[in-house]
PDB file of N, CA, C and O in Angstrom:
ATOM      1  N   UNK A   1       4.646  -7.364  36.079  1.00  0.00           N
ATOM      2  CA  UNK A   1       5.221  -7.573  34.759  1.00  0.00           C
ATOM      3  C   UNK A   1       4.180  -8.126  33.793  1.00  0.00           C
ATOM      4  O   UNK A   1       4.275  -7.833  32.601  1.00  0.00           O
ATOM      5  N   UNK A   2       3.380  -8.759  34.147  1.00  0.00           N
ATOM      6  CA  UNK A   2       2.026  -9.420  33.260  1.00  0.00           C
ATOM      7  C   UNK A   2       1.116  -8.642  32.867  1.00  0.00           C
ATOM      8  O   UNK A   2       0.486  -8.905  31.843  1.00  0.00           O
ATOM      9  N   UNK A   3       0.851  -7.455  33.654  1.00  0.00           N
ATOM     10  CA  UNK A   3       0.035  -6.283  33.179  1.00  0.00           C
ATOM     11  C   UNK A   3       0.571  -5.526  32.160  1.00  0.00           C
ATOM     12  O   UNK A   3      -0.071  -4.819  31.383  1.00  0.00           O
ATOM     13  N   UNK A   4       2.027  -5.728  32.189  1.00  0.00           N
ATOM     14  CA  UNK A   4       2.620  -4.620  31.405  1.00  0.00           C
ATOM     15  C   UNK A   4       2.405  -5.304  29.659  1.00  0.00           C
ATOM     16  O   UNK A   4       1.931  -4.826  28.628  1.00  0.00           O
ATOM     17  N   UNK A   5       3.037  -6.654  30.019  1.00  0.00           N
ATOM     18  CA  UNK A   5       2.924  -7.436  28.843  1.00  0.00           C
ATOM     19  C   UNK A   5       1.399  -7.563  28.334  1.00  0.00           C
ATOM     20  O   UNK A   5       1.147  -7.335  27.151  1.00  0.00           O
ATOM     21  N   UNK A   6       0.259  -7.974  29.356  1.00  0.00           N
ATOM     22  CA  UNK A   6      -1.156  -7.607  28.790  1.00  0.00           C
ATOM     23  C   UNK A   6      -1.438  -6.099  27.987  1.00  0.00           C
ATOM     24  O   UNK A   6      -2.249  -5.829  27.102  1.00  0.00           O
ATOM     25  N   UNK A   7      -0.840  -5.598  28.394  1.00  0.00           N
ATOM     26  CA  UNK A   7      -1.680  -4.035  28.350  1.00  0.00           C
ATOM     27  C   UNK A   7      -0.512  -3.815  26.860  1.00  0.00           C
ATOM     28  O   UNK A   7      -1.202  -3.242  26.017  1.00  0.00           O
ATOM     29  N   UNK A   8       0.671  -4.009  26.377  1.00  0.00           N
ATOM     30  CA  UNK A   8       1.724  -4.160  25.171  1.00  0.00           C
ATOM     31  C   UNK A   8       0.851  -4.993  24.127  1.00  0.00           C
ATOM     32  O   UNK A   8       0.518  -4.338  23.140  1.00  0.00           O
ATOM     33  N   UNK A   9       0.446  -6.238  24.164  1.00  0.00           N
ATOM     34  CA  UNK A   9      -0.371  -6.881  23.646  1.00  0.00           C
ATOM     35  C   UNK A   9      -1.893  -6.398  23.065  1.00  0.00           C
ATOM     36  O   UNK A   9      -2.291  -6.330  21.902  1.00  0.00           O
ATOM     37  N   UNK A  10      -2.397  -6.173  24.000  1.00  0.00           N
ATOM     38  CA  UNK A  10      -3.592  -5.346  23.630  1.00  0.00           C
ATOM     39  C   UNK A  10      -3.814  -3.925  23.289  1.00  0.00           C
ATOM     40  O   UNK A  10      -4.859  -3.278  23.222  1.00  0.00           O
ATOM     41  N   UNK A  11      -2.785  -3.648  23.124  1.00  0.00           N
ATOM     42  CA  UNK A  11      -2.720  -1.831  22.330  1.00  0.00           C
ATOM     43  C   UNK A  11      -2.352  -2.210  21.077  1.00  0.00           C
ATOM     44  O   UNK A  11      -2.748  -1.689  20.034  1.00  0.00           O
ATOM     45  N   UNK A  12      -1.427  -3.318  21.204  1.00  0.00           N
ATOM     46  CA  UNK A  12      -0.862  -4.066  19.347  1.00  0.00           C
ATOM     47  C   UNK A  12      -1.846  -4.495  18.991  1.00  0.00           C
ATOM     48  O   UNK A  12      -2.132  -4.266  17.816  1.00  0.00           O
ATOM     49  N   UNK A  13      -2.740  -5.247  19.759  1.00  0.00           N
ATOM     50  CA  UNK A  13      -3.609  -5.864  18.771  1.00  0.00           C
ATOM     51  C   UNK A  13      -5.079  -4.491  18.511  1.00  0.00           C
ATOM     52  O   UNK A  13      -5.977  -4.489  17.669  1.00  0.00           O
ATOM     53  N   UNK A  14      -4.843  -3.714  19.369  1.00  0.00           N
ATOM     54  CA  UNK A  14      -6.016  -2.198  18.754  1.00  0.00           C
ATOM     55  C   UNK A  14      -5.491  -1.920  17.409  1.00  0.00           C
ATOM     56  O   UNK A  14      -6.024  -2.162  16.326  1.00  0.00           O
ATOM     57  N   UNK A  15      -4.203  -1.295  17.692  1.00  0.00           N
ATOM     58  CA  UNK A  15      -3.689  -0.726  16.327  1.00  0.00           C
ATOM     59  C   UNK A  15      -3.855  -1.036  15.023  1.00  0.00           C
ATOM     60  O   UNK A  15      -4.175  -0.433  13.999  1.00  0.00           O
ATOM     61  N   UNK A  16      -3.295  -3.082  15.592  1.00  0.00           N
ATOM     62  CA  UNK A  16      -3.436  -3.799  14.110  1.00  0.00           C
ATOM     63  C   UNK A  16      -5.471  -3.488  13.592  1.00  0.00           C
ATOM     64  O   UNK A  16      -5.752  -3.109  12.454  1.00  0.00           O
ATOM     65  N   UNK A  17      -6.580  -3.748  14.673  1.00  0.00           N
ATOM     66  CA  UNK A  17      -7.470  -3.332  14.196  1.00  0.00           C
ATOM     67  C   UNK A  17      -8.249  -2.161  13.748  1.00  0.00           C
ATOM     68  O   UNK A  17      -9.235  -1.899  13.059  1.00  0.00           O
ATOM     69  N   UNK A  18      -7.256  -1.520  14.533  1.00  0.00           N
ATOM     70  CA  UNK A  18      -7.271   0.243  13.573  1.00  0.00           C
ATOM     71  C   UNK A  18      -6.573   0.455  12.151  1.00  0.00           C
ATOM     72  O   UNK A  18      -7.093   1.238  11.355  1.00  0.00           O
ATOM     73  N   UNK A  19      -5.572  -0.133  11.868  1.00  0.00           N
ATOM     74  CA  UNK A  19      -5.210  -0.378  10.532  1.00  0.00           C
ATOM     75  C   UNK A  19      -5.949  -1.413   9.682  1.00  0.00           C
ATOM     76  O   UNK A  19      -5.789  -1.141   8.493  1.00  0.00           O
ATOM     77  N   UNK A  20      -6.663  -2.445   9.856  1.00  0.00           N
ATOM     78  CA  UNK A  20      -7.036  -3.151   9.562  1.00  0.00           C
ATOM     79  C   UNK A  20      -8.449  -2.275   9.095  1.00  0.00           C
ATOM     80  O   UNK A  20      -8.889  -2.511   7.970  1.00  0.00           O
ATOM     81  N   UNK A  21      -9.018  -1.463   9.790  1.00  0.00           N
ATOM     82  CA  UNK A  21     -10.129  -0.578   9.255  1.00  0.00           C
ATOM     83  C   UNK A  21     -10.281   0.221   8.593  1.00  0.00           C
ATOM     84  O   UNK A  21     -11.375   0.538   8.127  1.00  0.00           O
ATOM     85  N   UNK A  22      -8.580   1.095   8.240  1.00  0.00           N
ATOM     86  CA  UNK A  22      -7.658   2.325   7.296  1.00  0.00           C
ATOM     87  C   UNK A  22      -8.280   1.460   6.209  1.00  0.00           C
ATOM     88  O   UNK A  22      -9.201   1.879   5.508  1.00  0.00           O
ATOM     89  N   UNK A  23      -7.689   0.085   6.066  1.00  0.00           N
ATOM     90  CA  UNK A  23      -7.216  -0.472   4.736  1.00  0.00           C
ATOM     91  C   UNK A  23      -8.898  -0.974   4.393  1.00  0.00           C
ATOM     92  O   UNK A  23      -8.885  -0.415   3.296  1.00  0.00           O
ATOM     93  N   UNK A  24      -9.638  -1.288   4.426  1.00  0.00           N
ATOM     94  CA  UNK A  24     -11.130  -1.601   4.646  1.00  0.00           C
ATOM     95  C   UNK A  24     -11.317  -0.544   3.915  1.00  0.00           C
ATOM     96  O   UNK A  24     -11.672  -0.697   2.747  1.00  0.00           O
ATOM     97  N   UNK A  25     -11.058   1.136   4.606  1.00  0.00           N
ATOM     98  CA  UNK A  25     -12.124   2.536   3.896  1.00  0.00           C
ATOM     99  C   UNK A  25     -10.811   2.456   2.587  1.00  0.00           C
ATOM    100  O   UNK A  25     -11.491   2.416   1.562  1.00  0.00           O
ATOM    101  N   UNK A  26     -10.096   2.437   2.377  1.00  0.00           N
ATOM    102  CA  UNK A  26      -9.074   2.957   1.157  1.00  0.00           C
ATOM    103  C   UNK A  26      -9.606   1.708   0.631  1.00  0.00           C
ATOM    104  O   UNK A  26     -10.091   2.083  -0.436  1.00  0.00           O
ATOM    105  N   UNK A  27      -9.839   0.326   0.725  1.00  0.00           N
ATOM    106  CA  UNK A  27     -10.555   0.051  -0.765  1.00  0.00           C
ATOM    107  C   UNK A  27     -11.768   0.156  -1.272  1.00  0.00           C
ATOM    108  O   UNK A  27     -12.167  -0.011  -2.424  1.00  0.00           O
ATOM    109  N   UNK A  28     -12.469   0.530  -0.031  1.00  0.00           N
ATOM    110  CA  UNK A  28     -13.978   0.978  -0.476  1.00  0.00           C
ATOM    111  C   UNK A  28     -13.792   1.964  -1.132  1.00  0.00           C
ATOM    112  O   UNK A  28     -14.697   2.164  -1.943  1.00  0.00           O
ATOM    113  N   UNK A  29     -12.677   2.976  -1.140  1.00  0.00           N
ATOM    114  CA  UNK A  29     -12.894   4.456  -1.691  1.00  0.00           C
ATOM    115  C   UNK A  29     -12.147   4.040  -2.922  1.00  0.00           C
ATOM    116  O   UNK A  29     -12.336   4.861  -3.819  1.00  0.00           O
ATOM    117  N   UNK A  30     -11.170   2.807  -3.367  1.00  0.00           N
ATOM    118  CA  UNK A  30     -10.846   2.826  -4.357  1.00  0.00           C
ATOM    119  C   UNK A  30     -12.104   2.629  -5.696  1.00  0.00           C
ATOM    120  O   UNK A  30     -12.152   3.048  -6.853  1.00  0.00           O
ATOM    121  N   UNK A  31     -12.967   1.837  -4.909  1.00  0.00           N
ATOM    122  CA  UNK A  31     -14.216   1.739  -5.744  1.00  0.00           C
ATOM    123  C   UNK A  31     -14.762   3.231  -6.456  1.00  0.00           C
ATOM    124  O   UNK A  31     -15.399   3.193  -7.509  1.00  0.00           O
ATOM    125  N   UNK A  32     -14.495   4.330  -5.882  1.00  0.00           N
ATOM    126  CA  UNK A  32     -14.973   5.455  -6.652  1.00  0.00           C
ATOM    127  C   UNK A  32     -14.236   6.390  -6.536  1.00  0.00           C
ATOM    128  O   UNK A  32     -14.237   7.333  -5.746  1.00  0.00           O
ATOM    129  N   UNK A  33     -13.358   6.016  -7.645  1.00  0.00           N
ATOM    130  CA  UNK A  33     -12.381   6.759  -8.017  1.00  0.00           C
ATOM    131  C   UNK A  33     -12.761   8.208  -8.879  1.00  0.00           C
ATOM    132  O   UNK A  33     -11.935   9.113  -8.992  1.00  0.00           O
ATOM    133  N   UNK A  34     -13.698   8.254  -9.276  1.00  0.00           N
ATOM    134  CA  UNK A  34     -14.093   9.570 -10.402  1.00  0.00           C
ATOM    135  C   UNK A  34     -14.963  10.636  -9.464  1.00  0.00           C
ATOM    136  O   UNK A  34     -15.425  11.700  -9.876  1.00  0.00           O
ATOM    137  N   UNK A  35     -15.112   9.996  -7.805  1.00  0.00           N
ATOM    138  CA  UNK A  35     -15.647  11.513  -6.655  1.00  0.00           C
ATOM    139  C   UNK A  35     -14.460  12.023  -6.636  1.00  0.00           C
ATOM    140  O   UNK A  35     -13.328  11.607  -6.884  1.00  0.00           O
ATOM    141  N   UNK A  36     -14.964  13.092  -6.266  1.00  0.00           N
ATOM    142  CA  UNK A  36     -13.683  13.861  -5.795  1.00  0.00           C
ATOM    143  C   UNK A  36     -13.928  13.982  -4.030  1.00  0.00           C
ATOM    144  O   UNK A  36     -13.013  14.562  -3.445  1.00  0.00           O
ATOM    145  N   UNK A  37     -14.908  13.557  -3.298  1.00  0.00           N
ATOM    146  CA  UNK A  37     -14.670  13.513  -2.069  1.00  0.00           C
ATOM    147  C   UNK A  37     -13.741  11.934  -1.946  1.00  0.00           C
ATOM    148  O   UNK A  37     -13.250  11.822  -0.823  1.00  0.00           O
ATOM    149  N   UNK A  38     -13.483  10.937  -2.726  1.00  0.00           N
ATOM    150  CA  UNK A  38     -13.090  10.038  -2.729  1.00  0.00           C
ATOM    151  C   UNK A  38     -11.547   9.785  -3.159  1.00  0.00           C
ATOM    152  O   UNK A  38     -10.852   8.786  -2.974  1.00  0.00           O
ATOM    153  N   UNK A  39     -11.305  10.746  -3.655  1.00  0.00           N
ATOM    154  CA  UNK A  39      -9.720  11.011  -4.274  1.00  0.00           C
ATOM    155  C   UNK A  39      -9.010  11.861  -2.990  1.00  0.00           C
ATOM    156  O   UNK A  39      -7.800  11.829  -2.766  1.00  0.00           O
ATOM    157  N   UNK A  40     -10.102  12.713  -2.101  1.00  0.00           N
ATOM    158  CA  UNK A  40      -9.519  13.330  -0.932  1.00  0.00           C
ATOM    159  C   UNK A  40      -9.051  12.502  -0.175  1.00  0.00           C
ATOM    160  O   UNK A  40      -7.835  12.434   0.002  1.00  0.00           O
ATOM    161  N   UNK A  41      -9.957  11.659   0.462  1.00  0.00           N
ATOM    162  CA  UNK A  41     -10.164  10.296   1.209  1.00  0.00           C
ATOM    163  C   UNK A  41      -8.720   9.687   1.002  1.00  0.00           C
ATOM    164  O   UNK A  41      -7.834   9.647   1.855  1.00  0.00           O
ATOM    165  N   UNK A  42      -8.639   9.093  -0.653  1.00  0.00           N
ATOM    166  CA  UNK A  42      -7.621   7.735  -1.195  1.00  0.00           C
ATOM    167  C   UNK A  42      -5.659   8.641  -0.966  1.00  0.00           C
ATOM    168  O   UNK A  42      -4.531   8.173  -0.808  1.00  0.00           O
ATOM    169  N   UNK A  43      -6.166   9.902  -1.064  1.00  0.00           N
ATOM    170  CA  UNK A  43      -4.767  10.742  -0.715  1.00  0.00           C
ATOM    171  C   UNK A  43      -4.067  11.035   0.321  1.00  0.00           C
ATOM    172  O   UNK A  43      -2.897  11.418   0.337  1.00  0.00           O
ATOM    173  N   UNK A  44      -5.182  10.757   1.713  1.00  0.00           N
ATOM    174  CA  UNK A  44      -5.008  10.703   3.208  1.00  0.00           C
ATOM    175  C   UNK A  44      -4.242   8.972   3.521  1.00  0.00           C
ATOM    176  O   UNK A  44      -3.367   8.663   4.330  1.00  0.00           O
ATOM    177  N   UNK A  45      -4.884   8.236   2.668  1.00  0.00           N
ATOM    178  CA  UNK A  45      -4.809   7.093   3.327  1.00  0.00           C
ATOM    179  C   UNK A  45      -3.838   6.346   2.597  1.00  0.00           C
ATOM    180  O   UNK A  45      -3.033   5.590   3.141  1.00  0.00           O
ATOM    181  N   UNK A  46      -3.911   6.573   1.233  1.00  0.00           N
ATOM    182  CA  UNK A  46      -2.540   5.902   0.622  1.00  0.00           C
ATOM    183  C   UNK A  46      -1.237   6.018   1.157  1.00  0.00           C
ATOM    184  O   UNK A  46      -0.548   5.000   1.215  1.00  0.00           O
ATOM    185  N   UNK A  47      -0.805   7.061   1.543  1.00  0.00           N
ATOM    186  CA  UNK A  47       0.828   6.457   2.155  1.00  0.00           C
ATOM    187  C   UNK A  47       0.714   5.842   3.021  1.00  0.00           C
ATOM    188  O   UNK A  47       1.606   5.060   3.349  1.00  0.00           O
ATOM    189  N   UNK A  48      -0.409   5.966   3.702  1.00  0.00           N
ATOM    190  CA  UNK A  48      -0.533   5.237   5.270  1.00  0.00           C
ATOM    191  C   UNK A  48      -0.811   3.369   4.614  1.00  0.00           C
ATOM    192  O   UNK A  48      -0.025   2.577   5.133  1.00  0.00           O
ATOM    193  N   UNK A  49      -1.416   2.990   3.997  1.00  0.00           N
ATOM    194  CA  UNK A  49      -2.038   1.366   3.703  1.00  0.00           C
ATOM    195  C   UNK A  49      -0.916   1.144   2.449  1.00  0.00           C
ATOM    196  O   UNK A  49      -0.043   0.277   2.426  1.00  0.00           O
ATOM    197  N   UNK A  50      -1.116   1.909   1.679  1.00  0.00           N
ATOM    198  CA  UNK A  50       0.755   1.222   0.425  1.00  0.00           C
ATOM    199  C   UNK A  50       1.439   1.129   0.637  1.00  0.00           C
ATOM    200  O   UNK A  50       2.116   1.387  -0.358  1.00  0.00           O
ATOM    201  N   UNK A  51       1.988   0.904   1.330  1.00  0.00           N
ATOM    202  CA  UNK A  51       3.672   0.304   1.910  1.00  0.00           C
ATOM    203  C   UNK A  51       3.351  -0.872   2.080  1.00  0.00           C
ATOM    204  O   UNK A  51       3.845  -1.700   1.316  1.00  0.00           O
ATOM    205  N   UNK A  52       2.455  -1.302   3.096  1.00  0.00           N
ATOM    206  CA  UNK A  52       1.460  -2.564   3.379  1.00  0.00           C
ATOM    207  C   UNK A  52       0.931  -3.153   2.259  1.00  0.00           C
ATOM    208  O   UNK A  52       1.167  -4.355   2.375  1.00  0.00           O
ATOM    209  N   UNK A  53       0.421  -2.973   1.377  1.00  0.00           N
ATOM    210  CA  UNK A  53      -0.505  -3.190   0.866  1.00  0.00           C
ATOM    211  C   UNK A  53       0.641  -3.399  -0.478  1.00  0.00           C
ATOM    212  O   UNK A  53       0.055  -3.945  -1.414  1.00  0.00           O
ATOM    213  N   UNK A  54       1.694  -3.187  -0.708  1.00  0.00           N
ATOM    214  CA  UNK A  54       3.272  -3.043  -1.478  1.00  0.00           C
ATOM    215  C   UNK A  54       3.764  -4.525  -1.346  1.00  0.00           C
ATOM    216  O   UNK A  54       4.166  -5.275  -2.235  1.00  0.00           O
ATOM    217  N   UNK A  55       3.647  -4.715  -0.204  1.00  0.00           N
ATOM    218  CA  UNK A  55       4.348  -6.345   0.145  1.00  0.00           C
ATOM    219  C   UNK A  55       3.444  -7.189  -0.356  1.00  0.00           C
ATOM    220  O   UNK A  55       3.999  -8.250  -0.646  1.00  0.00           O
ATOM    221  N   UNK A  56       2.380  -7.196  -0.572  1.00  0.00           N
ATOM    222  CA  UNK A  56       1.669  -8.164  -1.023  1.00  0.00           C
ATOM    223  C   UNK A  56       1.521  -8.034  -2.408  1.00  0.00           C
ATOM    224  O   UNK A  56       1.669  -9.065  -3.063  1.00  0.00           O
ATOM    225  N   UNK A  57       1.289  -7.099  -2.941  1.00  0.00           N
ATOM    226  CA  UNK A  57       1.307  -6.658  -4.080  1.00  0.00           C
ATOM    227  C   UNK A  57       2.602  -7.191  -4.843  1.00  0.00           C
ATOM    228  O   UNK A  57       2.563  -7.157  -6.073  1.00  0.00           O
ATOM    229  N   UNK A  58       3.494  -7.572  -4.353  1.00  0.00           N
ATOM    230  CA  UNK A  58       4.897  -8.001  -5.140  1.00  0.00           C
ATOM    231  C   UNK A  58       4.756  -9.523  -5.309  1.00  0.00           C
ATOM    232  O   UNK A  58       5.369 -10.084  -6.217  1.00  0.00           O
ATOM    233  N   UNK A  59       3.840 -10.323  -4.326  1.00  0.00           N
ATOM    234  CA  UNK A  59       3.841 -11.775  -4.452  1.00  0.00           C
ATOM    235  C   UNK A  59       2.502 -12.080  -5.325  1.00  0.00           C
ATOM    236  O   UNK A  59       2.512 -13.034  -6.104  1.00  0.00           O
ATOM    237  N   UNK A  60       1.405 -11.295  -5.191  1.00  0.00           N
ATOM    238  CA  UNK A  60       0.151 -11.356  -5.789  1.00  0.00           C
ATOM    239  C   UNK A  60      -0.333  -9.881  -6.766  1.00  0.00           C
ATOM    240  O   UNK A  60      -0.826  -8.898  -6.212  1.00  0.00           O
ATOM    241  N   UNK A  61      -0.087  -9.949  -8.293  1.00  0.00           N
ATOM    242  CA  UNK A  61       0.135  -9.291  -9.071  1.00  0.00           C
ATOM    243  C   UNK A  61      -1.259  -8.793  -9.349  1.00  0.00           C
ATOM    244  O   UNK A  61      -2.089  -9.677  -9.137  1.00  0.00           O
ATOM    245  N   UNK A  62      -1.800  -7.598  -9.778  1.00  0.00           N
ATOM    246  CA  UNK A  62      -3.194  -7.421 -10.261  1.00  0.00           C
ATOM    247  C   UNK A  62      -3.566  -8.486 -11.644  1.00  0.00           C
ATOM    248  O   UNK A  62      -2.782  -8.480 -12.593  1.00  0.00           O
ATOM    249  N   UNK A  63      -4.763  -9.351 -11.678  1.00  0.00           N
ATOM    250  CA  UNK A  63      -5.221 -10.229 -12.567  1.00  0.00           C
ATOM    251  C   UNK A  63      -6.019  -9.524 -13.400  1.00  0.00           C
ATOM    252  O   UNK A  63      -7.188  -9.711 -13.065  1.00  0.00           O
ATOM    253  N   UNK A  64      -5.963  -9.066 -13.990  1.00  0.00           N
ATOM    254  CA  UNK A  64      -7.398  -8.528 -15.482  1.00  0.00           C
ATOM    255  C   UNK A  64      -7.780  -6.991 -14.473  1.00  0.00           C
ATOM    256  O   UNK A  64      -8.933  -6.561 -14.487  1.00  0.00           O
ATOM    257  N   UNK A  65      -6.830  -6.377 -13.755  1.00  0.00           N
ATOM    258  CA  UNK A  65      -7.248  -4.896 -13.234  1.00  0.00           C
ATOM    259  C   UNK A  65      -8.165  -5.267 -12.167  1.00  0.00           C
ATOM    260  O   UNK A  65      -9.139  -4.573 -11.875  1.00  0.00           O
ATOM    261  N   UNK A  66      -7.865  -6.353 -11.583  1.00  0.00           N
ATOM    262  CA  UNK A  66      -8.359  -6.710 -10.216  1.00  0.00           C
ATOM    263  C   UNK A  66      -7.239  -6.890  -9.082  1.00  0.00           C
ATOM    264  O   UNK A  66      -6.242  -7.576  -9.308  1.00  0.00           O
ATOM    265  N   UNK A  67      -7.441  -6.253  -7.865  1.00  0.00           N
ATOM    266  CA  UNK A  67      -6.214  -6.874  -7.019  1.00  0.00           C
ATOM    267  C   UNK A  67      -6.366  -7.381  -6.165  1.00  0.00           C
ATOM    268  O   UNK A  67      -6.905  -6.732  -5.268  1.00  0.00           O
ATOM    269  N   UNK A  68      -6.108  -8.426  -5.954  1.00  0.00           N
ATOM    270  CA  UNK A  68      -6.516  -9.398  -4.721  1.00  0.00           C
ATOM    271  C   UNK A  68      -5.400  -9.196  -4.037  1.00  0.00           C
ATOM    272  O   UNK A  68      -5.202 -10.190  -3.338  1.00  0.00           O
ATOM    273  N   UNK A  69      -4.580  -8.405  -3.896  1.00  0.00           N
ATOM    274  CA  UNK A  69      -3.302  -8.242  -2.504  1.00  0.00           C
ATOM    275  C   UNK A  69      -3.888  -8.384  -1.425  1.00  0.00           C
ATOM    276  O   UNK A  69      -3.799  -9.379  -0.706  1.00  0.00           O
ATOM    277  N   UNK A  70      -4.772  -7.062  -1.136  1.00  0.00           N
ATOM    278  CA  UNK A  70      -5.477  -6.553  -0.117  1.00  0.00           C
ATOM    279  C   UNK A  70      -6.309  -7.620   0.556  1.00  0.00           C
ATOM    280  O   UNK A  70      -6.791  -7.466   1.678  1.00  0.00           O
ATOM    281  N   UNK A  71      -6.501  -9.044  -0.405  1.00  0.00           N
ATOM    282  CA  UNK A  71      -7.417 -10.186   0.863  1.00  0.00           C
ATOM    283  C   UNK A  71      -6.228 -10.433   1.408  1.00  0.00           C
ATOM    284  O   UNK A  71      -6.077  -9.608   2.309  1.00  0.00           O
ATOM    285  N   UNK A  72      -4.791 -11.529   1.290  1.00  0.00           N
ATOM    286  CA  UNK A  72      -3.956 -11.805   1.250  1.00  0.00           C
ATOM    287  C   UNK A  72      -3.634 -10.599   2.830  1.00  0.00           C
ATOM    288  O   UNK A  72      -3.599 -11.003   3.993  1.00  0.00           O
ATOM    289  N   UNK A  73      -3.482  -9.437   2.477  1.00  0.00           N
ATOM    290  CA  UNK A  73      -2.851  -8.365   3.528  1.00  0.00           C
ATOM    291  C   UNK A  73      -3.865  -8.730   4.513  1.00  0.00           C
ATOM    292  O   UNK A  73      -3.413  -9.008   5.624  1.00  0.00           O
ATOM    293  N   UNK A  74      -5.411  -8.809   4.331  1.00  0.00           N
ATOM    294  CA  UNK A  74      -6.262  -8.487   5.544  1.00  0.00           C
ATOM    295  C   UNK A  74      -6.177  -9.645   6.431  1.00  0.00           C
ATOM    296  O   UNK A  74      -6.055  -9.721   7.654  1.00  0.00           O
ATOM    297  N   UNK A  75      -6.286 -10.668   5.368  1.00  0.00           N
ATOM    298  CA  UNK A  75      -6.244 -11.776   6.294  1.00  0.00           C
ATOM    299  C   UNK A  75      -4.974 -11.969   7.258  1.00  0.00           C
ATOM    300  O   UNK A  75      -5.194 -12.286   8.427  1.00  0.00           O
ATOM    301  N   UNK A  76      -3.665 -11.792   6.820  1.00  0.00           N
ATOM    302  CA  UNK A  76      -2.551 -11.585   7.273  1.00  0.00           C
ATOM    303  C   UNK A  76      -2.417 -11.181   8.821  1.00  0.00           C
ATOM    304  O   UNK A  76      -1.857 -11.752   9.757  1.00  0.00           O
ATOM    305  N   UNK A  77      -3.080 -10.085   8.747  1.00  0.00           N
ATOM    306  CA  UNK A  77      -3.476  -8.867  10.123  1.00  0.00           C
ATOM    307  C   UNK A  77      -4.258  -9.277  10.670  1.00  0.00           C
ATOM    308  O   UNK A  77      -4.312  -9.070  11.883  1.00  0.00           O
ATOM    309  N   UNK A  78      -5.391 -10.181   9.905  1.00  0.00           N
ATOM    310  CA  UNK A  78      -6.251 -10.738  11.073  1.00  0.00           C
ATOM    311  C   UNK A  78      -5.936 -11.887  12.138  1.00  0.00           C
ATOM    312  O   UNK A  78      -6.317 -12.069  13.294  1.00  0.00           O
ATOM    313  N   UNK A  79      -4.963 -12.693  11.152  1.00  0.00           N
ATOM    314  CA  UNK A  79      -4.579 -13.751  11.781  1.00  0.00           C
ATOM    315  C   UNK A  79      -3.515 -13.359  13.262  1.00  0.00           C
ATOM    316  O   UNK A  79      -3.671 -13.927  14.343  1.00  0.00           O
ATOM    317  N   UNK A  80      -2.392 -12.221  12.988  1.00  0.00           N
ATOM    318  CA  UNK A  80      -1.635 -11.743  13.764  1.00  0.00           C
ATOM    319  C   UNK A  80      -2.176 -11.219  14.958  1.00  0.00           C
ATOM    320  O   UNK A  80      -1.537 -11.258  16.010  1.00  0.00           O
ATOM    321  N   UNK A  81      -3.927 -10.465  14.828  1.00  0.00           N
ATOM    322  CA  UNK A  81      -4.219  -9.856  15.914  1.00  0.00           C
ATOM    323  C   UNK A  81      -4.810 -11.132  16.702  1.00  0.00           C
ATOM    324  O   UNK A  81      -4.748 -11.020  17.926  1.00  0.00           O
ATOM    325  N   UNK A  82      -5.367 -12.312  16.214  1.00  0.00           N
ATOM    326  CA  UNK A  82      -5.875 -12.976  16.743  1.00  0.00           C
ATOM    327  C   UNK A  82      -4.711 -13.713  17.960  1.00  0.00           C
ATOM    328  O   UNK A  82      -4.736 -13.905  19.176  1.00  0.00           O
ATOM    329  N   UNK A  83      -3.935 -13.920  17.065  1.00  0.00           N
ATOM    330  CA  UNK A  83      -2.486 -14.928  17.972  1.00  0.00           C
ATOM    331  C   UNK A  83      -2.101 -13.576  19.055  1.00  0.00           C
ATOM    332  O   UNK A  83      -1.812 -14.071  20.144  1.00  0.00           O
ATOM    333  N   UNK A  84      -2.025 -12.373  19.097  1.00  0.00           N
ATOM    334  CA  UNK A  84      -1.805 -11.306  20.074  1.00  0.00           C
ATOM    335  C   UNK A  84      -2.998 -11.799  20.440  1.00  0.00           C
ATOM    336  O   UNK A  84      -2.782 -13.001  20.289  1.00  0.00           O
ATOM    337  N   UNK A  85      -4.410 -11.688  20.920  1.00  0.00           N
ATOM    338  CA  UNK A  85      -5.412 -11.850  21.715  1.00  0.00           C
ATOM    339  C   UNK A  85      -5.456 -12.909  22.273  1.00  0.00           C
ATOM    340  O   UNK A  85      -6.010 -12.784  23.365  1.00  0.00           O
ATOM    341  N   UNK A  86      -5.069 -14.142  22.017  1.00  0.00           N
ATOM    342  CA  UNK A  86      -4.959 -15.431  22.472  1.00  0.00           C
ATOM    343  C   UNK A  86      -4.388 -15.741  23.656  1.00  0.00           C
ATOM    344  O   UNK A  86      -4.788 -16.597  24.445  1.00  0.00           O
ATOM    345  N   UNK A  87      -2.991 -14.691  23.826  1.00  0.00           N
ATOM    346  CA  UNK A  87      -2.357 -14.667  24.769  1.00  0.00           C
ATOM    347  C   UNK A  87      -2.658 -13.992  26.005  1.00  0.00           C
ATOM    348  O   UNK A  87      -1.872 -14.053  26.950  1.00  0.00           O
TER     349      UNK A  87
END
């Protein structure tokens, strides 16, 4: 039963760092918005990271066309995968 729960744990905490790396390239690519290999990119990955990236966005508003959601979200995920690895 401990393997099962190890091995549940550590696929959650991959995922969360596989999403955690989605959301990493979608704001690097938000930075260049006027490529068009970069609008391909932001069209793959937006439904996948905005929903996420939605919840934070409702408590932490864009300031002067800056958005700080996305620290708020990363850190969030980081903290969660860490408390999954701990165990």
């Amino acid at each position: 039963m401990n393997t099962a729960t190890d091995l549940l744990t550590s696929s959650l905490a991959n995922f969360l760092n596989i999403y955690l790396l989605l959301i990493f390239v979608r704001i690097l690519l938000s930075w260049f918005q006027t490529a068009g290999w970069a609008q391909q990119g932001m069209s793959y990955l937006s439904p996948i990271t905005d929903p996420y990236l939605n919840i934070f966005r409702s408590f932490i508003p864009p300031l002067g066309g800056i958005d700080l959601s996305p620290i708020l979200a990363i850190f969030s995920l980081q903290i969660i995968s860490s408390l999954l690895t701990s165990f």
